[in-house]
TITIMI-118684 format. One line per 8 residues: number of its first residue (from 0); their letters; for each residue x, y, z of N, C-alpha, C. Coordinates in steps of 0.1 Angstrom, whole numbers, always signed. Layout:
BEGIN
NUM) A) X/Y/Z/X/Y/Z/X/Y/Z | ...
***
This chain:
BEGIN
0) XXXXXXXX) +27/+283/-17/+31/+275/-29/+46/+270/-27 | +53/+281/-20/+69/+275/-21/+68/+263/-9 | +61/+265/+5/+60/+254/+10/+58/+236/+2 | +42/+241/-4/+44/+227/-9/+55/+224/-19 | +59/+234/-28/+70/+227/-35/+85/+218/-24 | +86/+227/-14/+95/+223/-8/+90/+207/-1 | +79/+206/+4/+74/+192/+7/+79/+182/-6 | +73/+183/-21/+70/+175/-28/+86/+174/-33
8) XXXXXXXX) +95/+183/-24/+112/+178/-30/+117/+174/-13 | +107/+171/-2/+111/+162/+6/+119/+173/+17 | +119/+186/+12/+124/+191/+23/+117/+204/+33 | +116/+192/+47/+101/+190/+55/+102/+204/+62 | +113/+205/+66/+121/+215/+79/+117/+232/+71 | +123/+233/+58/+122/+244/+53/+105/+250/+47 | +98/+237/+43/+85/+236/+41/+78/+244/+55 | +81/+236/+62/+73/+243/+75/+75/+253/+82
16) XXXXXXXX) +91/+261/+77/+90/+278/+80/+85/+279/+70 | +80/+278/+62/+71/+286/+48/+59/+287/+54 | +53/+271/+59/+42/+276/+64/+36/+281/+77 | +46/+280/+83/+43/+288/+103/+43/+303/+96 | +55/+307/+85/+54/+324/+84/+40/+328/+75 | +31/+312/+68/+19/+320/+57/+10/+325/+74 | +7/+311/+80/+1/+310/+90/-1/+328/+99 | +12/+325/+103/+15/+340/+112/+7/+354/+101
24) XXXXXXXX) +9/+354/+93/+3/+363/+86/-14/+361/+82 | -16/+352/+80/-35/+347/+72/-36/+335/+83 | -41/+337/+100/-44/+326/+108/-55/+321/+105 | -61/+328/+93/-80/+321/+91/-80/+315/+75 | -67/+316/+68/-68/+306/+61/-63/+293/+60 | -75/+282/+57/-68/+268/+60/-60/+260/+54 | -56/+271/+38/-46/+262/+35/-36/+262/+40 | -32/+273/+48/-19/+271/+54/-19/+264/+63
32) XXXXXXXX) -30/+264/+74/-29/+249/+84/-25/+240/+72 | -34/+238/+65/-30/+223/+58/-11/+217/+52 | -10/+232/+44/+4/+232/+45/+12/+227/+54 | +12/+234/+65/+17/+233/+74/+13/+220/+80 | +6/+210/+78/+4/+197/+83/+11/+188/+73 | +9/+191/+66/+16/+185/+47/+31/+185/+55 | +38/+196/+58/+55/+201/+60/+56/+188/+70 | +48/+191/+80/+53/+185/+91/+51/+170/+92
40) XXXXXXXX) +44/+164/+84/+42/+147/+77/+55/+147/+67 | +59/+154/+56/+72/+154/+51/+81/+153/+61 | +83/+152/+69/+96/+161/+84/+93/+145/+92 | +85/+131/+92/+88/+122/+98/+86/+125/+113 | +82/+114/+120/+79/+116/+132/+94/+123/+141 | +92/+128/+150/+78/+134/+157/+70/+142/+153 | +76/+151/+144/+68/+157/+138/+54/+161/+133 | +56/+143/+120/+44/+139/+120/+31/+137/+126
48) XXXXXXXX) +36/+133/+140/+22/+132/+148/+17/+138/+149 | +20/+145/+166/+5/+148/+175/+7/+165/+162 | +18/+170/+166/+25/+185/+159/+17/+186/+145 | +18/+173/+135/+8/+177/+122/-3/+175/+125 | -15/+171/+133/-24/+166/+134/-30/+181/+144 | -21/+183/+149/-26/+202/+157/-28/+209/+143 | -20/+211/+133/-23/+217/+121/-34/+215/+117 | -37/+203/+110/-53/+195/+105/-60/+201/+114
56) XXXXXXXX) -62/+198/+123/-71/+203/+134/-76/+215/+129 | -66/+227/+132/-66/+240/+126/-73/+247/+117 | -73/+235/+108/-79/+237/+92/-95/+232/+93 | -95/+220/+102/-108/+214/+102/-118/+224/+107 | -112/+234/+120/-118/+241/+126/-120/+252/+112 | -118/+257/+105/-119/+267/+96/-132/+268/+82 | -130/+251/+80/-137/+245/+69/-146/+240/+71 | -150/+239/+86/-160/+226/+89/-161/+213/+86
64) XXXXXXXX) -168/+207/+90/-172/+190/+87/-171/+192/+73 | -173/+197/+60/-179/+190/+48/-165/+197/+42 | -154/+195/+48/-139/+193/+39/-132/+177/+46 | -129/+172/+34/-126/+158/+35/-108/+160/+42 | -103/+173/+39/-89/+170/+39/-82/+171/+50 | -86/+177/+63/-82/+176/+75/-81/+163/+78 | -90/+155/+77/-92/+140/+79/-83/+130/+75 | -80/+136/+68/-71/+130/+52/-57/+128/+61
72) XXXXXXXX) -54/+140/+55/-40/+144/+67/-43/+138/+81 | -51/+140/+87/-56/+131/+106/-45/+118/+93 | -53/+111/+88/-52/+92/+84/-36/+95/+79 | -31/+101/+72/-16/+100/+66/-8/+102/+84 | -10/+111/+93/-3/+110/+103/+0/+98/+111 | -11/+90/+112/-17/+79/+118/-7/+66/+116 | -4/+69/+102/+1/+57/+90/+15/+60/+90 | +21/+74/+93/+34/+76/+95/+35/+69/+108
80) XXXXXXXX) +30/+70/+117/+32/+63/+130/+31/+52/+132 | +25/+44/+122/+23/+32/+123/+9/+25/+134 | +1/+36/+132/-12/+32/+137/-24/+31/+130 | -23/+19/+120/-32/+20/+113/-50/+13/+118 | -53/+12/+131/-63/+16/+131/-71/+26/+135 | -62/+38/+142/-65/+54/+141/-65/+57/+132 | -55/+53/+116/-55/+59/+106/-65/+55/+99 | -74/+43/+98/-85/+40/+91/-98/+48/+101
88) XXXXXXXX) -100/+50/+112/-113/+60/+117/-112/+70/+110 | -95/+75/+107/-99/+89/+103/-102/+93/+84 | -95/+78/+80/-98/+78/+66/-113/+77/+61 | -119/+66/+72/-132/+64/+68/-143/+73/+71 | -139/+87/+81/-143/+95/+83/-145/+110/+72 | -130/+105/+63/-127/+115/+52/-139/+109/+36 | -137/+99/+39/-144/+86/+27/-161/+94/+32 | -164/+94/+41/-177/+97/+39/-183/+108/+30
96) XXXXXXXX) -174/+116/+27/-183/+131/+16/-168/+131/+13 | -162/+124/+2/-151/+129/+1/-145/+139/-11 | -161/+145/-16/-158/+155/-29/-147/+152/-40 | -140/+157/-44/-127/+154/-54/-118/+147/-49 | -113/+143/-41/-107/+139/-30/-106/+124/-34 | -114/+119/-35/-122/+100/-39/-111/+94/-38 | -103/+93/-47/-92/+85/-53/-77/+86/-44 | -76/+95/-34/-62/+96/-27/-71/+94/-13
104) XXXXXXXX) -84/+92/-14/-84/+85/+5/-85/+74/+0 | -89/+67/-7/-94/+54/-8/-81/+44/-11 | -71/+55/-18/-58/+46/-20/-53/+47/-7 | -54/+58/+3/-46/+65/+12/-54/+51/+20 | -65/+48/+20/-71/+38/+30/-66/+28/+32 | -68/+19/+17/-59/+3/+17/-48/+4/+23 | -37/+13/+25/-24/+12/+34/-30/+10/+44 | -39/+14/+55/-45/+10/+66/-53/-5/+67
112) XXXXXXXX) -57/-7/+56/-62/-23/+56/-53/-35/+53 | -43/-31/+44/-29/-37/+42/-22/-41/+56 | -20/-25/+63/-9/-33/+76/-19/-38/+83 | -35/-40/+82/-43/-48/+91/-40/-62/+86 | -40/-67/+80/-43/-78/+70/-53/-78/+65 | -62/-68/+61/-78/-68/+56/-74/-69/+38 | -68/-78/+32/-61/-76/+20/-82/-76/+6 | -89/-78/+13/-98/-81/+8/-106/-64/+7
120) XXXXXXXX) -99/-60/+17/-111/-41/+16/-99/-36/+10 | -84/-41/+14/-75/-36/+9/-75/-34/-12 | -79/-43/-15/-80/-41/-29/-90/-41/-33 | -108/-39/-27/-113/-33/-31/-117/-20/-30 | -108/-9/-23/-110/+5/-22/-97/+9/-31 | -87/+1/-37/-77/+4/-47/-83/+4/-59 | -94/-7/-64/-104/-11/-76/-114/-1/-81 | -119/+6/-65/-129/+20/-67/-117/+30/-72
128) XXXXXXXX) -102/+29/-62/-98/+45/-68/-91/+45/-83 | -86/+36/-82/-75/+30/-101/-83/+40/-109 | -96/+36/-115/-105/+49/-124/-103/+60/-122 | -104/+63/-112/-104/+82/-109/-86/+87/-112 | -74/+76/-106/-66/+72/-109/-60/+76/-121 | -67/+66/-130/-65/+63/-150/-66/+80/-151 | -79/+83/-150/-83/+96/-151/-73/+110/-151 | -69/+109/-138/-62/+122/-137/-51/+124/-146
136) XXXXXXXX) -47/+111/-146/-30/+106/-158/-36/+115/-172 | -43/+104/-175/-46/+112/-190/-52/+124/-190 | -59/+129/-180/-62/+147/-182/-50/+156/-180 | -38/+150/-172/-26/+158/-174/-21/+158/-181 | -21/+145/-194/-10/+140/-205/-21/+154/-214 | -32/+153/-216/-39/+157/-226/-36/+170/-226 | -41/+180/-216/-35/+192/-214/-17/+195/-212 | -12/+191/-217/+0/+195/-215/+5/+198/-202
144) XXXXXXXX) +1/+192/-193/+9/+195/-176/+27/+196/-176 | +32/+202/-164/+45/+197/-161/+51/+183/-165 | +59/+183/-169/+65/+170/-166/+64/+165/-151 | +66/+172/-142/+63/+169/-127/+50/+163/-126 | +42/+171/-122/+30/+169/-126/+25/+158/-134 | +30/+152/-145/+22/+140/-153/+32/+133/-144 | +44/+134/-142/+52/+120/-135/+45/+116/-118 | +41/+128/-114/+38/+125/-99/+23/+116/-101
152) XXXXXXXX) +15/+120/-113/+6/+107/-116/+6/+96/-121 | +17/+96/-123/+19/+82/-127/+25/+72/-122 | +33/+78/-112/+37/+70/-97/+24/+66/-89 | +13/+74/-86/+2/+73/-78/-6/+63/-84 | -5/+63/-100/-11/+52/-108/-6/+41/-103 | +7/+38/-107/+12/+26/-105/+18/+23/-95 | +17/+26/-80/+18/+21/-67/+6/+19/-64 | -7/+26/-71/-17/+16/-65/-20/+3/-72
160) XXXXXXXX) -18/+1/-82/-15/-15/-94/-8/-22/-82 | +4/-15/-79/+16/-22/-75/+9/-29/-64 | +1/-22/-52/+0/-28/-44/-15/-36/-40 | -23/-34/-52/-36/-41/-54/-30/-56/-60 | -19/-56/-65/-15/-65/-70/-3/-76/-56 | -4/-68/-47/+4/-72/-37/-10/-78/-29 | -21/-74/-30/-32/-76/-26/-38/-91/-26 | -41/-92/-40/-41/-101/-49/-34/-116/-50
168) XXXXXXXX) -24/-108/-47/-8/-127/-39/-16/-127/-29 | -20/-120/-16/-21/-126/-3/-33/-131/-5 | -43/-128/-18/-56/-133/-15/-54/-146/-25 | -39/-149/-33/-36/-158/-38/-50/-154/-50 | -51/-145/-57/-57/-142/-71/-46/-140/-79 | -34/-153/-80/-26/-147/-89/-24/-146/-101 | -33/-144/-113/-41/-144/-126/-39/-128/-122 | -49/-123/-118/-50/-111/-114/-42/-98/-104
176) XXXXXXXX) -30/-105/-96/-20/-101/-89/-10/-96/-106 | -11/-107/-115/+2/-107/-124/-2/-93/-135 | -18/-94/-137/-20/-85/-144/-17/-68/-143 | -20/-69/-125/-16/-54/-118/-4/-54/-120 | +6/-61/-112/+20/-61/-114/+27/-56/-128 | +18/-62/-142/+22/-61/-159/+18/-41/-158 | +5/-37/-157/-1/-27/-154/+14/-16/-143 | +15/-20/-136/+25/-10/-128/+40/-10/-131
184) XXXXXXXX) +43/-24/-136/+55/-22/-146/+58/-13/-153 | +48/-16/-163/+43/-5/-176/+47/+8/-171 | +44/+13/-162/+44/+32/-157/+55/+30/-150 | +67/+23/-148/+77/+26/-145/+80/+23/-131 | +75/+12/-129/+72/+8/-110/+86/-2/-110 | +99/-5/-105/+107/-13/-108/+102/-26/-101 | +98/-22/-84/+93/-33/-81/+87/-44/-87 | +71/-36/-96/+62/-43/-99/+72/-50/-111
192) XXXXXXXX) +77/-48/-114/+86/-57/-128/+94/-73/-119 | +103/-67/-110/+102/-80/-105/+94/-92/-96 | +85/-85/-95/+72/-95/-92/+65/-101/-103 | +69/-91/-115/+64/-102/-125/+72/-114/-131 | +81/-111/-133/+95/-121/-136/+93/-135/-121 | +87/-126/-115/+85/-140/-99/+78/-146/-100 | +64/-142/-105/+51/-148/-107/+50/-151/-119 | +59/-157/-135/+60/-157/-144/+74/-169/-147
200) XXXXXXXX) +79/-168/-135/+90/-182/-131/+88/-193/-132 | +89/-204/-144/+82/-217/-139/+85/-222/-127 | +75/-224/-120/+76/-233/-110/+83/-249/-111 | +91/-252/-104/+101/-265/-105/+84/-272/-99 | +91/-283/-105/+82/-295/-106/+83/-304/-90 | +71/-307/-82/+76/-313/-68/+85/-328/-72 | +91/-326/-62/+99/-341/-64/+89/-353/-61 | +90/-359/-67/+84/-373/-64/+87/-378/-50
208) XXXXXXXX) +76/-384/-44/+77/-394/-35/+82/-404/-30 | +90/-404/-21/+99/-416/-19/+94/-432/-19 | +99/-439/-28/+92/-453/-26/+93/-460/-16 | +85/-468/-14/+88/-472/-2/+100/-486/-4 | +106/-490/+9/+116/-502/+8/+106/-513/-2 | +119/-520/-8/+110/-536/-10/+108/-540/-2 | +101/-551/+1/+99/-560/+11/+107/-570/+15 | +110/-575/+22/+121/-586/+23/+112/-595/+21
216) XXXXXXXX) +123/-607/+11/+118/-615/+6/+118/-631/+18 | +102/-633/+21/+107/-648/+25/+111/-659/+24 | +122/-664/+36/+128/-672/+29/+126/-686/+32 | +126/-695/+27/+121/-709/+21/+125/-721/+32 | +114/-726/+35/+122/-740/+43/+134/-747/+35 | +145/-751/+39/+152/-761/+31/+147/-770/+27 | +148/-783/+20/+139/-790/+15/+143/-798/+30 | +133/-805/+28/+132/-817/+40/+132/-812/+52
224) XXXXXXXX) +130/-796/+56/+131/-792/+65/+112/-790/+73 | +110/-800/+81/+99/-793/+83/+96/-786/+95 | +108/-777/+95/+99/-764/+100/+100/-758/+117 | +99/-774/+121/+101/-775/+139/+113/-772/+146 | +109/-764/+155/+127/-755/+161/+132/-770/+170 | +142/-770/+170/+147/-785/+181/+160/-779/+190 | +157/-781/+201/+161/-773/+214/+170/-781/+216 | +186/-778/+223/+195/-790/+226/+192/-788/+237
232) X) +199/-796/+248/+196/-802/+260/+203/-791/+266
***
């Protein structure tokens, strides 16, 4: 537990002796691989990589195929590294039985369809998770959760608005970009506020078209002039 607290306050280094010492002690339980994959994704590459992805492994081996979260962690590594089409095999690998899980691979996915340009799977696997999303918010408001706790949902709420709505500009739905953006405002997203003030800007009016020149006007025989060039000698 003090591991993940120390992750979710960003400090990767100290997280991960928490969990190498659960580890050393309980090598057959997976939450501590997973911990320990969590620490070392907080802790930025190198770490993040191949080092968190030995952990996952760890865990996967313990839980078998029908735990979504090894997988999970595989796709967040991937995405630290900036390889997001290793990190979508492994997300879409997690997506297939993904038990309670639904809503943090499917958001965790679109960041892999996003840095593809796939902005179209990108905001439809944000659209499946937003619900489960909505959900979690209000069962923490209802039960009286941490203030941590309701705030850490409500960031997850509205970065996925934020960025279904970033979705939305590139597919140029911006009716529906402005609505996410209003939506992620609302929960305290600063971004999303100035993308609404952007997409809420009147647009200046195009300039008009340059006319074209007049025409030069033709000019007139003199009177009695008819017309004929006369060459001197």
């Amino acid at each position: 537990m003090r591991s993940k607290t120390r992750v979710a306050l960003g400090r990767g280094a100290e997280a991960e002796a928490d969990a190498l010492e659960y580890c050393a002690a309980r090598p057959d339980d997976a939450d501590g691989w997973l911990a320990l994959g969590d620490a070392r994704l907080a802790m930025g590459p190198p770490k993040a990589g191949a080092q968190a992805r030995a952990a996952f492994a760890k865990a996967a081996a313990i839980l078998g195929p029908g735990d979504p979260r090894p997988s999970l962690g595989e796709g967040w590594s991937f995405l630290v590294l900036r390889k997001p089409r290793e990190a979508l095999a492994a997300l879409t690998a997690a997506a297939e039985d993904p038990k309670k899980h639904r809503a943090e691979i499917l958001a965790t996915r679109s960041r892999a369809h996003s840095s593809l340009g796939d902005w179209a799977a990108a905001s439809d696997d944000l659209g499946r998770a937003i619900p489960d999303l909505e959900r979690r918010l209000e069962d923490r408001r209802r039960i009286g959760a941490a203030k941590a706790g309701v705030d850490a949902a409500r960031l997850t709420l509205a970065d996925a608005y934020w960025r279904r709505g970033l979705a939305g500009e590139a597919l140029d739905r911006k009716a529906e970009a402005l609505l996410d953006h209003k939506q992620a405002c609302g929960l305290g997203l600063p971004a999303a506020c100035a993308r609404v003030a952007s997409l809420e800007k009147p647009q200046p009016k195009p300039k008009p078209a340059p006319k074209a020149p007049p025409k030069p006007k033709r000019k007139k025989n003199p009177k009695g002039d008819s017309g004929e060039r006369i060459y001197a000698n």
